[in-house]
C-alpha positions as a Markdown table, in Angstrom:
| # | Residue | x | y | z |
|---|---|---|---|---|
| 1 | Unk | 28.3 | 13.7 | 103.9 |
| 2 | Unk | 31.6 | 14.5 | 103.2 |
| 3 | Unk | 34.6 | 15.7 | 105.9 |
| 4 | Unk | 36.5 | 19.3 | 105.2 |
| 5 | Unk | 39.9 | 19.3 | 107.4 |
| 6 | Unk | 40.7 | 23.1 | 107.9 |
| 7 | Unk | 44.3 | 24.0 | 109.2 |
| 8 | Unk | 45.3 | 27.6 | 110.0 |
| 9 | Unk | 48.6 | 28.2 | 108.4 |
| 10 | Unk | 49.1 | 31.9 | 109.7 |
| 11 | Unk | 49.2 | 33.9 | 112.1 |
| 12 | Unk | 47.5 | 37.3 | 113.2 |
| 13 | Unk | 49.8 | 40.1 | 112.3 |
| 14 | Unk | 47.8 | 43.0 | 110.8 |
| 15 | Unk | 44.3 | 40.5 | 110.5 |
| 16 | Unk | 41.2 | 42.2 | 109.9 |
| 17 | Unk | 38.9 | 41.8 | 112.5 |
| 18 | Unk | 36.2 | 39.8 | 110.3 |
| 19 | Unk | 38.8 | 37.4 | 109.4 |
| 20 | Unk | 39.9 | 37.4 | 113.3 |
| 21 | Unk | 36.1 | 36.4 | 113.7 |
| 22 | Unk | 35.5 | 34.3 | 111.6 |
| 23 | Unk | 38.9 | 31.9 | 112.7 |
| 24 | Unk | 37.6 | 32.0 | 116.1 |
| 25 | Unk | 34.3 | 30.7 | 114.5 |
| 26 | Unk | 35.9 | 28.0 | 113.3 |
| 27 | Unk | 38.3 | 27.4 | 116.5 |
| 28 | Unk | 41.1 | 27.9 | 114.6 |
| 29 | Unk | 43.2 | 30.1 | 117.4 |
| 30 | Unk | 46.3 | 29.1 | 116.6 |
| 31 | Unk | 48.8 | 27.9 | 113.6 |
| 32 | Unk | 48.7 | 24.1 | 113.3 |
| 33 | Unk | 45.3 | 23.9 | 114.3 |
| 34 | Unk | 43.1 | 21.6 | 112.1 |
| 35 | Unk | 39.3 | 21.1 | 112.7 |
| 36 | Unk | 37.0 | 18.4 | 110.6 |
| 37 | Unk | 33.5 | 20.1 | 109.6 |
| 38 | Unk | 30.9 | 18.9 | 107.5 |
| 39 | Unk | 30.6 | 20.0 | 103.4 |
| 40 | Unk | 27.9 | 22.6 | 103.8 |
| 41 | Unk | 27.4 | 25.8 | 102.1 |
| 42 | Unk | 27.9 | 27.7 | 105.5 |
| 43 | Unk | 31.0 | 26.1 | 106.1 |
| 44 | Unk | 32.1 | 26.9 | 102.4 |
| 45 | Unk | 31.4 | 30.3 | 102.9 |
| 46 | Unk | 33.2 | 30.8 | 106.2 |
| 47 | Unk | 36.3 | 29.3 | 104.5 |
| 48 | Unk | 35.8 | 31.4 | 101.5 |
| 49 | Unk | 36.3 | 34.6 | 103.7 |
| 50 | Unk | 39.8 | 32.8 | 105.6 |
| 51 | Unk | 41.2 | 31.4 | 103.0 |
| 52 | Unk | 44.4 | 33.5 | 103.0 |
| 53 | Unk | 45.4 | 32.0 | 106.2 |
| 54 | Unk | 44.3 | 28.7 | 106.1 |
| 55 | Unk | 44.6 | 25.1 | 104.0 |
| 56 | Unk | 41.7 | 23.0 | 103.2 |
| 57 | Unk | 40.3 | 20.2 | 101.4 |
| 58 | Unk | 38.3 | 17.1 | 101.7 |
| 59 | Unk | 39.6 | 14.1 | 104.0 |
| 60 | Unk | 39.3 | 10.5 | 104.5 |
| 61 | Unk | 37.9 | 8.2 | 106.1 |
| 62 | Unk | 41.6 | 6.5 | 107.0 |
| 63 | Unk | 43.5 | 9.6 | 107.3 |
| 64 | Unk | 40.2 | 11.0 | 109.9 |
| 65 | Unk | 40.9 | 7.6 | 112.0 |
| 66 | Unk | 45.1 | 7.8 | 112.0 |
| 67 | Unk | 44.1 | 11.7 | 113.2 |
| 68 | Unk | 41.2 | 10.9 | 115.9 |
| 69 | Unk | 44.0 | 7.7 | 117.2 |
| 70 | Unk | 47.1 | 10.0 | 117.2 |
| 71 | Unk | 45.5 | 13.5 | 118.6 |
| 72 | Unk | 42.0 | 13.0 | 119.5 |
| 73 | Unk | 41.4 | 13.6 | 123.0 |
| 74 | Unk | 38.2 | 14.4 | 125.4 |
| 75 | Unk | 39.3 | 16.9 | 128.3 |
| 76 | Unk | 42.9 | 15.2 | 129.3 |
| 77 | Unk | 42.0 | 11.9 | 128.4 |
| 78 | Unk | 43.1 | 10.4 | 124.6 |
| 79 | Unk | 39.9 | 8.9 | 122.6 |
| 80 | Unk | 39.1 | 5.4 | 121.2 |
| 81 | Unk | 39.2 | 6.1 | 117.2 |
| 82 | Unk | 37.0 | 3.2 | 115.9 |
| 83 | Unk | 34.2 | 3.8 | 118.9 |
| 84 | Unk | 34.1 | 7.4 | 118.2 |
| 85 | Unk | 33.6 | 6.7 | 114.5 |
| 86 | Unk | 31.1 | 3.7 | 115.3 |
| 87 | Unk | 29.6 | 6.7 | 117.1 |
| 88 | Unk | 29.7 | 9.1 | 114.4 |
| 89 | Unk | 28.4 | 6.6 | 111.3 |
| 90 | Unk | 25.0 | 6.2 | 113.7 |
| 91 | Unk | 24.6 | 9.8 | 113.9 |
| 92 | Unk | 25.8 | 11.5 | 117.0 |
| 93 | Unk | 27.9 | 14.6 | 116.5 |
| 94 | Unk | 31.6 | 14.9 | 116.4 |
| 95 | Unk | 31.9 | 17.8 | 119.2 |
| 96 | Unk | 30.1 | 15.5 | 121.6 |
| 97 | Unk | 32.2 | 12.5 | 121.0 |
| 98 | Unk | 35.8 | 14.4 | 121.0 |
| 99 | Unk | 37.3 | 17.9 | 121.1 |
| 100 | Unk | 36.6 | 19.7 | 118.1 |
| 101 | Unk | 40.6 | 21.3 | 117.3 |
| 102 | Unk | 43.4 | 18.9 | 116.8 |
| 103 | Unk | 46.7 | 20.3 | 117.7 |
| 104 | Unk | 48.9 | 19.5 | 115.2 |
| 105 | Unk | 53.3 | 19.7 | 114.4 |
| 106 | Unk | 54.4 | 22.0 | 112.1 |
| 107 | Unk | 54.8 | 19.8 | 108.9 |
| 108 | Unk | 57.7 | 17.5 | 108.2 |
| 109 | Unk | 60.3 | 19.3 | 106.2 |
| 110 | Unk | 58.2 | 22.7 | 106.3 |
| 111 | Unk | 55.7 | 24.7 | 104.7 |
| 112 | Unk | 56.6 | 25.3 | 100.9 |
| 113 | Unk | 55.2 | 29.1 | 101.1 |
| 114 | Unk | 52.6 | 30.3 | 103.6 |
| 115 | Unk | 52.3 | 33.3 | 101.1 |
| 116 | Unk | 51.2 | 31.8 | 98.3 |
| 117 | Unk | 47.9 | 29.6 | 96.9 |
| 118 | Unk | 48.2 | 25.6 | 97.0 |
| 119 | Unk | 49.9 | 25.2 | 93.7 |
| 120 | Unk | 52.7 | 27.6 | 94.5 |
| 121 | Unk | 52.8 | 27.5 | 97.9 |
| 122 | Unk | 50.4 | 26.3 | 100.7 |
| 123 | Unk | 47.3 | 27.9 | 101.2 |
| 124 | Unk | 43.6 | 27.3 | 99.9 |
| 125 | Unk | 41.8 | 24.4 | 98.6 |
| 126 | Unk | 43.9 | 21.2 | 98.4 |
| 127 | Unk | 43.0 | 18.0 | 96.6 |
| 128 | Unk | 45.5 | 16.3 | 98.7 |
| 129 | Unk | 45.1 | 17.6 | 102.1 |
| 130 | Unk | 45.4 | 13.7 | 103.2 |
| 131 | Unk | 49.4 | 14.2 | 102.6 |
| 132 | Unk | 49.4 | 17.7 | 104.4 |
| 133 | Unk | 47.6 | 15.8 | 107.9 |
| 134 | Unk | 50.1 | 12.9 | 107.7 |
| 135 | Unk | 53.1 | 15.1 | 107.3 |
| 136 | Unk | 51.6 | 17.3 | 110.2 |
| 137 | Unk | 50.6 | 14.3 | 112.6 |
C-alpha cells in the first residue's frame, strides 16, 4: 500500500476542538511534526477534516529511508533504516519498529504561506511532498 507523510503546518490559536482532536489522533502535537500512515479511507478522512493546518501527500520509498536514517528513533536511541524497512516489507507494523512522529526543522528558506492551499501557499494535498521532507530534514 502506499505511504501518506502528514506534517502539521500550524498552530492552535482559536482551533476548534474537533480539529484539536482529530491532530492529536494523528500525533500531530506540534508544528513540524510529520507522521507516515497508510492510504486508507479512514486516514483520508481524518485529513480531510485537518487539512487547514496541515501538508500532505504521498512519499517514497527513498525519501521514507533518508527520513527513518536522519530522525527515526525508538525511546532515545536512533534506528537502523534498512532493518526497520526489511521489517516493514515482511509485514510488521511501523509503530512497533520506531516512534510514530518525526520531529522535523522548519523548512529551508521558509514556508511560502501557511494561510493559503498548496498551489498558493503551503497547505493541503501536495504532489511533491518528497521536496517539502527533504527541505524539512
Amino acid at each position: 500500500m502506499d505511504k501518506i507523510a502528514i506534517i502539521r503546518i500550524r498552530g492552535i490559536r482559536n482551533m476548534k476542538p474537533r480539529l484539536m482532536r482529530t491532530l492529536e489522533m494523528l500525533r500531530l502535537h506540534r508544528p513540524n511534526h510529520c507522521v507516515i500512515y497508510e492510504d486508507t479511507p479512514q486516514v483520508m478522512g481524518m485529513i480531510q477534516v485537518i487539512k487547514d493546518y496541515v501538508a500532505y501527500g504521498s512519499v517514497s520509498q527513498e525519501i521514507l529511508q533518508k527520513l527513518i536514517e536522519k530522525r527515526g528513533e525508538k525511546g532515545e536511541n536512533k534506528v537502523d533504516a534498512k532493518k526497520t524497512l526489511e521489517e516493514m516489507a515482511k509485514g510488521k507494523k511501523m509503530k512497533d519498529l520506531i516512534d510514530p512522529v518525526f520531529r522535523l526543522h522548519p523548512p529551508r528558506k521558509g514556508y511560502k504561506d501557511i494561510k493559503s492551499a498548496y498551489p498558493v501557499g503551503d497547505l493541503g494535498k501536495r504532489p511533491d511532498m518528497d521536496s517539502l521532507i527533504k527541505r524539512m530534514m
